[in-house]
Structures are given as C-alpha cells and as structure tokens.
N, C-alpha and C positions, 0 to 999 in steps of 0.2 A: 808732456812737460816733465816727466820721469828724468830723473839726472839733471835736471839744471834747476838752476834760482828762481824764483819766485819774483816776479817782475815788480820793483818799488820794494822789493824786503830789504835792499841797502838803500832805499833812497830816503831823502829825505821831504815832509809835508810843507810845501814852498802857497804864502801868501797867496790866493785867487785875484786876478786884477778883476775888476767890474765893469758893467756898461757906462761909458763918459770916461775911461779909463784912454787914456790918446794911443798907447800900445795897440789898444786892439783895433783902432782906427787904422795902423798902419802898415802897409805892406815889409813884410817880415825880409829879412838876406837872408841867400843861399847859407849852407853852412861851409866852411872853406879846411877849420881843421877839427881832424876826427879824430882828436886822441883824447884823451881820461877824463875831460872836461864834459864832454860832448856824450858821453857814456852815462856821468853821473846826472847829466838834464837827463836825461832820459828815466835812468833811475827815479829821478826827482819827480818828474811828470807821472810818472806809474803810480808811486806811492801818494802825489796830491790828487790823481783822479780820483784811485779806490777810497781816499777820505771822505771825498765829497761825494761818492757813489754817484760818478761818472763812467759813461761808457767810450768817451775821446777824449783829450784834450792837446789844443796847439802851443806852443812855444811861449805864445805873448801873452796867452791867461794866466801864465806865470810869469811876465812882464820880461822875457826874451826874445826877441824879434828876431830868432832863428827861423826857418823853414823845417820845423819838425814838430810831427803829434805822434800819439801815443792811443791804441784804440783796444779797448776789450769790449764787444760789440758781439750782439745774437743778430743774427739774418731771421728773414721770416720764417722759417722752419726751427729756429732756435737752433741754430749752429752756432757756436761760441769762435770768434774771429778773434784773435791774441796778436797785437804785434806794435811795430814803430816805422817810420817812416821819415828820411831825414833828405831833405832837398825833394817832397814829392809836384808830380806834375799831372795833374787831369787829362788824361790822355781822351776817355770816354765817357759819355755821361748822354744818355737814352736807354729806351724803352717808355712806358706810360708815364704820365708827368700825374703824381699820387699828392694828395695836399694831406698831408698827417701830421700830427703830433710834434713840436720840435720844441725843444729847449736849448738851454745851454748853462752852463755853471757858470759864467760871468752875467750871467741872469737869473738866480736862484729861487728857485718857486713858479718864476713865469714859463709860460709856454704857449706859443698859436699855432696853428694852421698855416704850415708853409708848404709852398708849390717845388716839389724836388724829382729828378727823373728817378726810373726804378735800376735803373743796373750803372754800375760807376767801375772805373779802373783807373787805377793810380801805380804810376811806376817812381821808381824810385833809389833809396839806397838804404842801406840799414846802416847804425852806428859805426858799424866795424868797416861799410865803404862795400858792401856785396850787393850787387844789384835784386832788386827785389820788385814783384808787377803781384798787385793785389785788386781785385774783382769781386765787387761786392754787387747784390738783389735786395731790395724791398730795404726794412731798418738799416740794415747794416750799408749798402750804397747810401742814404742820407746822411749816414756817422759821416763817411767816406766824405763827402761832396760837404759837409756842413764842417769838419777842419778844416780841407780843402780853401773855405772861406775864409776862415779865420786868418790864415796865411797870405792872404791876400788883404788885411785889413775892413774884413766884410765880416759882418754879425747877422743875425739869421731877420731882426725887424727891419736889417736891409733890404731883403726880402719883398717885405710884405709892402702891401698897399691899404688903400684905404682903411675902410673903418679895423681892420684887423691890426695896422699897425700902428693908429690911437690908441687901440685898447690896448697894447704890450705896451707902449710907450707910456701912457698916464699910470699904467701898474706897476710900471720900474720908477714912475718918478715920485708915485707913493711908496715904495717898497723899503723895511728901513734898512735894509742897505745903502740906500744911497742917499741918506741922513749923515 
C-alpha cells in the first residue's frame, strides 16, 4: 500500500441503511458510468465501513443500488484481502459448506450461524473499468459470498431456517435500532 491513499481517507461516512430498509431488499444495477461519481462511492463505502468496523460493505447499505462492495477482510490464516469490486459476478462458490459466525452492519450487534461454502471467486471490474478475479478460503470467501448477497437483494436471515432464523429475526425486531 506504500505510495497510494488510504482507502475512505477522502471518503466520506454515508448513513448505514437497516434490516426492513426496501434497498436492501432489492436487486442492485450493473454500474454503466465509471467516472468521479463512482470513485467517490467507493471512497464513500471505504470510509463508512471502517466507521462501523466492518470488513465488506455493498452499495445499498448505503442506500445505492449499484453493483459494488468494498471489502478489507482476513482469510483463515489471517491474510489481510484490501479491495473493491464494481459490476461483480460469482463465478464459484464450493469446497465444504462451514455454518460460522455471520453478521452484517445492517444488522448491528446480531449475528447466526449461516451455512456458506469455503472457497468463492468473484470477477469483476475495479472503479477505473480494469478487469479484476478475486478468490477467497474460509472468512474471507464468506465476506465474498455474503456481498455478493447483498447485491442481489439477499441478507444473510435469508439464509437461515428455522429456529435460527426466529432468533435473529425476534433480536432485530427488539434491537433499538429499529425503534
């Protein structure tokens, strides 16, 4: 990262939308133009993840239904993954199907047990329109596959079944956020 910015140090910290929020209900558009708008979401997105000390976040949890997230994410060995991804497409998603830990920032404080595969690849493009293919294992493939959702209008108690996803459900609709 030596010589360049600091990903979000020009951005600015953009409103979190919440779960019952119809954004994130809905499936996001491709992005069509790449110029200085499209740079500063980005920026934008950077700077409200690290607020919220998030490790992704997509377009609509800041209530823009573009096709882009933003992810600073450790894999199981703690490799630190840094980047953005704008028009991305789940190309792969296998290996062992791991039921771990998920949350989300449009869910704050909650988190269940979701069923996610281990290795994910997402291709794509960056800001600037450069083609990019990222390949994530273990945390960081669920960052991956758990935007991925988001951009599709899918949140992670979509997910879940049964009694798992009563309990996130009756905890968000005590939770006072969504007072």
């Amino acid at each position: 990262m030596r010589n360049r910015p600091i990903p979000g140090s020009s951005g600015l910290v953009r409103p979190m939308r919440l779960l019952g929020d119809p954004v994130l209900h809905t499936p996001c558009e491709p992005v069509s133009d790449f110029g200085p708008a499209l740079k500063q979401l980005v920026e934008d997105m950077f700077a409200t993840m690290y607020a919220a000390h998030g490790v992704g976040l997509a377009a609509n949890q800041v209530g823009v239904g573009l096709r882009v997230f933003v992810y600073d994410c450790p894999d199981d060995e703690d490799v630190r993954h840094l980047g953005h991804i704008v028009n991305p497409r789940l190309v792969e998603a296998d290996g062992v199907t791991v039921r771990g830990p998920e949350g989300c920032l449009s869910l704050p404080g909650l988190e269940a047990g979701t069923l996610r595969h281990d290795r994910a690849v997402v291709e794509g493009t960056t800001a600037d329109g450069e083609q990019v293919r990222v390949e994530g294992s273990g945390f960081f493939a669920r960052c991956l596959l758990h935007e991925c959702d988001h951009l599709e209008g899918i949140v992670y108690p979509d997910r879940l079944t049964g009694r798992r996803r009563a309990k996130v459900l009756r905890a968000a609709a005590r939770a006072k956020w969504m007072t």
